[in-house]
Every structure is written in C-alpha cells, then in structure tokens.
C-alpha positions as CSV (number, residue, x, y, z in Angstrom):
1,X,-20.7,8.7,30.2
2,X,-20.0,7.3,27.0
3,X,-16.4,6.9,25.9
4,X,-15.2,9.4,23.2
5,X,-13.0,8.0,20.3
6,X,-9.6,9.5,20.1
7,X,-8.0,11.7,17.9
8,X,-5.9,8.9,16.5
9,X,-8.6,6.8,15.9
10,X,-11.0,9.5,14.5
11,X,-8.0,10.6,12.0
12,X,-8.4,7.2,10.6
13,X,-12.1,6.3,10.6
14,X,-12.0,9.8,8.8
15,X,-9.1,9.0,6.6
16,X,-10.6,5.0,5.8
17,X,-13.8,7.1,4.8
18,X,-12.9,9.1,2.4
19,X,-10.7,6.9,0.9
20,X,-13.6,4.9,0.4
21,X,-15.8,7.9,-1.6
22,X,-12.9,9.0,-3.5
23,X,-12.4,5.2,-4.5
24,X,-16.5,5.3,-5.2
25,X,-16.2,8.9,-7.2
26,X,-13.1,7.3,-9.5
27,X,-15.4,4.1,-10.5
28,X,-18.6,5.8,-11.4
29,X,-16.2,8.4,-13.4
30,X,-14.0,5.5,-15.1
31,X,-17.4,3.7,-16.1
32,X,-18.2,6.7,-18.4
33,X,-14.6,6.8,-20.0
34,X,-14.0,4.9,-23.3
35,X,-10.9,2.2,-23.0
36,X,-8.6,4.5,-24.4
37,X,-9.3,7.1,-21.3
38,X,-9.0,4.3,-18.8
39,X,-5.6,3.8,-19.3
40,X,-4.3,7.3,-21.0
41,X,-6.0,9.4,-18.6
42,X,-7.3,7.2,-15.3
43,X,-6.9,10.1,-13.1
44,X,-9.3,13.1,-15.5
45,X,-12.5,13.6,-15.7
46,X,-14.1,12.0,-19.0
47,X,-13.9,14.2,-22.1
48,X,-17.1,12.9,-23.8
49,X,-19.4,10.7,-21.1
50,X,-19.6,7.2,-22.8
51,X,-23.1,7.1,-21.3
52,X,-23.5,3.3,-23.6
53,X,-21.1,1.8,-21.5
54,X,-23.9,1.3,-18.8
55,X,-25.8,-0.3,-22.0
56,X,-23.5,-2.7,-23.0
57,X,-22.8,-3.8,-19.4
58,X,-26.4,-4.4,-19.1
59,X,-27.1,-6.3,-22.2
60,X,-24.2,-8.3,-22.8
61,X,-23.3,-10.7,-19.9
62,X,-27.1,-10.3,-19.1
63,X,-27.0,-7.9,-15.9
64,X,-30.1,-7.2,-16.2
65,X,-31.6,-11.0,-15.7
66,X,-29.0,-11.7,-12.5
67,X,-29.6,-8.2,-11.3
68,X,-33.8,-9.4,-11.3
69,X,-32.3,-12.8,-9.5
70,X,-30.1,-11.1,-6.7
71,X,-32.8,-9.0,-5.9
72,X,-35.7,-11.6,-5.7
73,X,-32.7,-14.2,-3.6
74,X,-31.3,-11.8,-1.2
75,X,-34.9,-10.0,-0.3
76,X,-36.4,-13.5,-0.1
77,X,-33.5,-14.8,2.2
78,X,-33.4,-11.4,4.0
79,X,-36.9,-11.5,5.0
80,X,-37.5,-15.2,5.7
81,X,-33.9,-14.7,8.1
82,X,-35.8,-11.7,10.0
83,X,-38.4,-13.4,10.3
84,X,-37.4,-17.0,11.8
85,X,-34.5,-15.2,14.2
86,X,-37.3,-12.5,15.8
87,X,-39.2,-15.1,17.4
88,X,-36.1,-17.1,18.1
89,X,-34.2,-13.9,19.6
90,X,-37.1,-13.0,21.7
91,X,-37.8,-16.5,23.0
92,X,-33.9,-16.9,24.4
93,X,-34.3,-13.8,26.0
94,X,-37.3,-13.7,27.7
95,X,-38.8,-17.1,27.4
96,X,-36.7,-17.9,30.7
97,X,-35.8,-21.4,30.2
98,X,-32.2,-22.7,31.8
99,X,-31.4,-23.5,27.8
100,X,-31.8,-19.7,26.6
101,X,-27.8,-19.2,27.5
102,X,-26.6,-22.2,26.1
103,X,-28.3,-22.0,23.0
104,X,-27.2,-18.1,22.4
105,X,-23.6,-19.5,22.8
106,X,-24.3,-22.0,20.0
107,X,-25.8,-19.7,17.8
108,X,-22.8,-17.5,18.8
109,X,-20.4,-20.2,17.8
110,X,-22.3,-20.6,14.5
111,X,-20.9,-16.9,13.5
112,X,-17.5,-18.3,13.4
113,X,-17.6,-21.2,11.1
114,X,-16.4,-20.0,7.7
115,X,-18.5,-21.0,4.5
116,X,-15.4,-22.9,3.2
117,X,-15.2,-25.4,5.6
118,X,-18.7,-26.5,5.0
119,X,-19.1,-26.4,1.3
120,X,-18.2,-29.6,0.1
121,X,-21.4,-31.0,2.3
122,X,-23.9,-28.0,1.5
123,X,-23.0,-29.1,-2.1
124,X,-23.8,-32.4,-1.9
125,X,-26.9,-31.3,0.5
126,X,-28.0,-29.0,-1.9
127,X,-28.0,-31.7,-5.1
128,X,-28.8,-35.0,-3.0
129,X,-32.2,-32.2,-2.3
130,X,-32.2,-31.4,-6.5
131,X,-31.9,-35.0,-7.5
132,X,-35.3,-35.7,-5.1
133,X,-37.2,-33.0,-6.1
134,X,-36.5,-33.9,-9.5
135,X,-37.3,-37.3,-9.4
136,X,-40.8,-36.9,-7.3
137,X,-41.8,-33.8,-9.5
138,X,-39.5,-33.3,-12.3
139,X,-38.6,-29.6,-11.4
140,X,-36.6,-27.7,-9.2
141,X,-34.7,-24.5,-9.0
142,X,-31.8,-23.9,-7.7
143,X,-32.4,-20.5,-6.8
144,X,-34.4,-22.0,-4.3
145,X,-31.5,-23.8,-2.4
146,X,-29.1,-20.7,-3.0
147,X,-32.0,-18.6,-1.0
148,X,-32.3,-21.4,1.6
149,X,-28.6,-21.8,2.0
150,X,-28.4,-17.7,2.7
151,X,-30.7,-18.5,5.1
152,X,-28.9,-21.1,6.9
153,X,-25.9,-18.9,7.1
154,X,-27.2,-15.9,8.3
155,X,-29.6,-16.8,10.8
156,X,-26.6,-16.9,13.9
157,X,-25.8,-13.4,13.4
158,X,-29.4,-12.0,12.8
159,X,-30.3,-13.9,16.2
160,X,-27.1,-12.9,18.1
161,X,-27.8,-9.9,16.9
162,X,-31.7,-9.3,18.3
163,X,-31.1,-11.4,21.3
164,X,-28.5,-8.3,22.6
165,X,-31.4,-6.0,21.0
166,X,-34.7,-7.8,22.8
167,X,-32.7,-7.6,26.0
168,X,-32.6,-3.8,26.2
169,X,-36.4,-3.5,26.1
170,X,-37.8,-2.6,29.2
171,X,-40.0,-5.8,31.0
172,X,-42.4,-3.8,32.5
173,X,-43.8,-3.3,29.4
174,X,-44.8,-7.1,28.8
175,X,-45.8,-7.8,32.0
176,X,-48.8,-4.7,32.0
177,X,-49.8,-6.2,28.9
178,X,-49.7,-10.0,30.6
179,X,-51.8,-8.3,33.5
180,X,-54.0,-6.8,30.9
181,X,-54.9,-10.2,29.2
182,X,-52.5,-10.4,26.6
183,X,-51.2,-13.6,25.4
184,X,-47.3,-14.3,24.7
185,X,-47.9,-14.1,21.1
186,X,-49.9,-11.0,21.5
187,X,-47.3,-9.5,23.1
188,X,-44.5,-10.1,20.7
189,X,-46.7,-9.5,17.7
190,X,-48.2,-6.0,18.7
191,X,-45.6,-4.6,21.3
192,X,-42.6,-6.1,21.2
193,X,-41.6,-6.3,17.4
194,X,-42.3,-2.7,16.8
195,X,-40.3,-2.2,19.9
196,X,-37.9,-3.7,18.4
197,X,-37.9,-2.0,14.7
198,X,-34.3,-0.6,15.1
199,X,-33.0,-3.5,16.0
200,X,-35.1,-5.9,12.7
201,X,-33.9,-3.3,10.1
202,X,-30.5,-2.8,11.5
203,X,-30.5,-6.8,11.2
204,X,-32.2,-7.0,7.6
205,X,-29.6,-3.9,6.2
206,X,-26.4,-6.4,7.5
207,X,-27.9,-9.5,6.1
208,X,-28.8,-7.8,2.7
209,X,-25.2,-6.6,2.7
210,X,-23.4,-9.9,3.2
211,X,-26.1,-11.8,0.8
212,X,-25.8,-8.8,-2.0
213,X,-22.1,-9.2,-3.0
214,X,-22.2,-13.4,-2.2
215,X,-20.2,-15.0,-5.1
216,X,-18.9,-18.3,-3.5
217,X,-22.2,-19.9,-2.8
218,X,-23.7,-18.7,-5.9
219,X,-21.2,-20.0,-8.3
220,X,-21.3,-23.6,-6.3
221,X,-25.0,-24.2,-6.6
222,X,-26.0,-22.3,-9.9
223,X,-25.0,-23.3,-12.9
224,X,-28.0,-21.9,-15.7
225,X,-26.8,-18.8,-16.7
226,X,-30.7,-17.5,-16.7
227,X,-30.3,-18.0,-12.8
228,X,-27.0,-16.1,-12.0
229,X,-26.5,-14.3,-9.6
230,X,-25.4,-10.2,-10.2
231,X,-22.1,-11.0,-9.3
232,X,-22.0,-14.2,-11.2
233,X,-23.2,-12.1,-14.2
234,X,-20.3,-9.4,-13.3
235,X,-17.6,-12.0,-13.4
236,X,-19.2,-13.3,-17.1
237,X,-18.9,-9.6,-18.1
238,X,-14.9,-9.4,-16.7
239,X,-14.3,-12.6,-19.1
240,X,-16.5,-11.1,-21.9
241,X,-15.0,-7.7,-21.7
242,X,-11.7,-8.9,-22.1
243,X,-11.8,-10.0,-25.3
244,X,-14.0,-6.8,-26.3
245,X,-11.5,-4.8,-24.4
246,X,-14.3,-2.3,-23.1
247,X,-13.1,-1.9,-19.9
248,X,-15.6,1.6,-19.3
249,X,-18.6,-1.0,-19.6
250,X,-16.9,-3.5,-16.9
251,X,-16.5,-0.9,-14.3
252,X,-20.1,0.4,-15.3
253,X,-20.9,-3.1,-14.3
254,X,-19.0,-2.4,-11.3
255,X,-21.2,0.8,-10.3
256,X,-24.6,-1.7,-11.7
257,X,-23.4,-4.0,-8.8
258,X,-22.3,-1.7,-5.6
259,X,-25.0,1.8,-6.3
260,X,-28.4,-0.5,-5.3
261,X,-26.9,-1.4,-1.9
262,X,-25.8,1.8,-1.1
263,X,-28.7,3.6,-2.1
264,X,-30.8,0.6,0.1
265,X,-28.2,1.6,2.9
266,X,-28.4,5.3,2.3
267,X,-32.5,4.7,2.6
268,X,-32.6,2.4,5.6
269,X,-30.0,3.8,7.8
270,X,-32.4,6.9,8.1
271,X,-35.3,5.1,9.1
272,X,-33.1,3.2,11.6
273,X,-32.0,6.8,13.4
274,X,-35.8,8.1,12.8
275,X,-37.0,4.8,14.9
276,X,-34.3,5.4,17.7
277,X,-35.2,8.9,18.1
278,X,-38.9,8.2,18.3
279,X,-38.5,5.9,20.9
280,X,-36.2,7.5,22.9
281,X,-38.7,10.1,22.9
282,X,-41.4,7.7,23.8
C-alpha cells in the first residue's frame, strides 16, 4: 500500500498552492489597473479594466516577436530532446550491455552540474561555432545554438527520466513480438514508445517548463533584439516601462509570459492522466 501524506504536509502542499493562485489572480488583476491603481489600491479590484495595457506590453519591447522566438526555440529543443533521450533511455534499459548502469549514473551526474559553472566555455563554444559558420557561409543564427544548447542541457534529465519510465514496462511484451519476427527497432517504434506515452509527455511538459522561462542562456548567446527571447523581451519592457512608468502594461507582460505555459500544462497534464488510465486498463 502506498504511503499517505500527512496532515502536516498536506496543510502545506494545500497552503503553498493557493498561495500560488491567489499570487496568479493578483497579477492578471494588477495588469488591467492603470499605475495610479497599482500603487493606491494594489489590493482592489480594477475600477475601469485598462484592457491596452496588454497592447502596449505587446508592441513596445516587441513581445510579440520574442514570444514567436520562444515558442519556435523551446518546441524545437523540446522535441529534438524527446526525441534523442527515447532511444537512448530505452537502449540503457533494455539493450543489456554491462555499460547501461554506468552510463545512467553519468547522465545522472549530468543533472547536477549547474549552468553557471559551464558558461564561460559554452560561450566561447557557441561563437568559436558562429565565427565558422560565418566564414564558410556567411550566415548563422544564433537561435540555432541557443536551441542546441537547451538541448545539451536537458537531455540528462529527459533520459534519467524515461530510463526509470522504460523500466516499468512489462518485457513479455517485447519478447512475443521478438518471437513474432519483429526487429529491435520495430519494437521500439510501434510498441514500446506508445507504451511509453506517459512517460515522453510527462518528459516534454518538464523540459518545456525549464526551457520557457530560461533567461541566463538567452541573454549570453543572443544579442539581435529581433532574436530575443520572451523573457529577454520582458526584461526590455521592465527597463522601457520604467521610464514610461506603466507599470499595468509590465505585469500584463508578466501574465503574456507565465498564461502560455500554464495553459500548455493545464492541456497536457490531462492527456498524461488519460494515457495512464488507458493503460492501466489495458
């Protein structure tokens, strides 16, 4: 039997939530108050919503154009991380070589290297890779290195994370299909990945996550202002808005940034309990 969480523990899960949602409810109010309201009344509801607030925040530090650029980066990193650590995850766990452990371990490891202490050489990866690209065919974007780079980083926990995932799966089922005449890559492709579909979209919902809100990175490898990031482009508003002093427009900035991935996590996270039901029923 599982083990149940106690009432200590549940009062503050419980209290850590809420505190959350009520911090959601006050942003996405304060981004329809003028300035004046932000700082007379922070705790009312807005007399008159200031509905252009969400207009300014999109037009002025161009929102728009890095919310385009997060969205093609973090979906093209996502995808590219599911789809090199599936493979990889199911190789270390059933491939049954003597390397399988030692290799999870390193990828393990991987998880706990910060960023920081490896940026000064992914910088000068990342440009030594711009200056040749440049020179041998005079174009290169560094969106491209940003994506590749969120790649790099999130590949130990998306394989750490189906390894523990590809090792619940139940072996009988690949070997019928090896006494049927499948191949190894028959059996991953058509029975084992959608076996596995709880497990890939759990995986791509966490790495969209970390990649969505990514500022350090970002701001060390992009520099065009048509190629920022969304939160590149909500640090340009903070700085713009402070000399405008429309502080409703920065925190609509605010909901422009944190509303997609909830409503991507809202979204997913059904399909994630649909999948678990359906093949626990199976």
């Amino acid at each position: 039997m599982g083990r149940t969480l106690s009432p200590v523990v549940r009062a503050f899960v419980w209290l850590w939530v809420i505190s959350n949602v009520v911090l959601f409810v006050w942003i996405l109010f304060t981004s329809l108050k003028s300035s004046g309201e932000v700082f007379g009344s922070p705790f009312k509801l807005p007399t008159s919503p200031e509905w252009t607030n969400y207009e300014s925040a999109w037009s002025v530090s161009e929102m728009g154009q890095g919310f385009f650029n997060s969205v093609v980066i973090v979906t093209a990193a996502s995808v590219t991380t599911i789809v090199l650590a599936a493979p990889t995850a199911y190789m270390l766990t059933r491939g049954g070589t003597r390397t399988a452990g030692p290799l999870t371990g390193f990828f393990a490891v991987g998880m706990g290297i910060p960023i920081q202490a490896v940026i000064v050489p992914v910088f000068v990866l990342m440009q030594n890779i711009s200056m040749t690209f440049n020179e041998a065919f005079g174009w290169w974007d560094d969106r491209i290195s940003l994506s590749a780079i969120y790649v790099a980083t999130s590949l130990p926990f998306a394989i750490f994370l189906l390894t523990g995932f590809f090792r619940t799966l139940p072996g009988e089922i690949e070997e019928a299909a090896a006494l049927d005449g499948a191949g190894g890559i028959r059996i991953f492709a058509q029975i084992m990945l959608p076996l596995a579909q709880p497990g890939l979209i759990t995986a791509f919902i966490l790495t969209v996550i970390s990649l969505w809100n990514e500022t350090l990175l970002a701001l060390m490898l992009i520099t065009d202002t048509e190629q920022y990031t969304l939160p590149q482009a909500l640090l340009g508003l903070y700085q713009t808005m402070q000399y405008t002093s429309n502080w409703g427009g920065l925190f609509a900035g605010v909901v422009i940034v944190i509303l997609p991935i909830i409503a991507v996590y809202i979204w997913l996270s059904r399909r994630i309990m649909e999948g678990m039901t359906l093949g626990a029923g199976k």
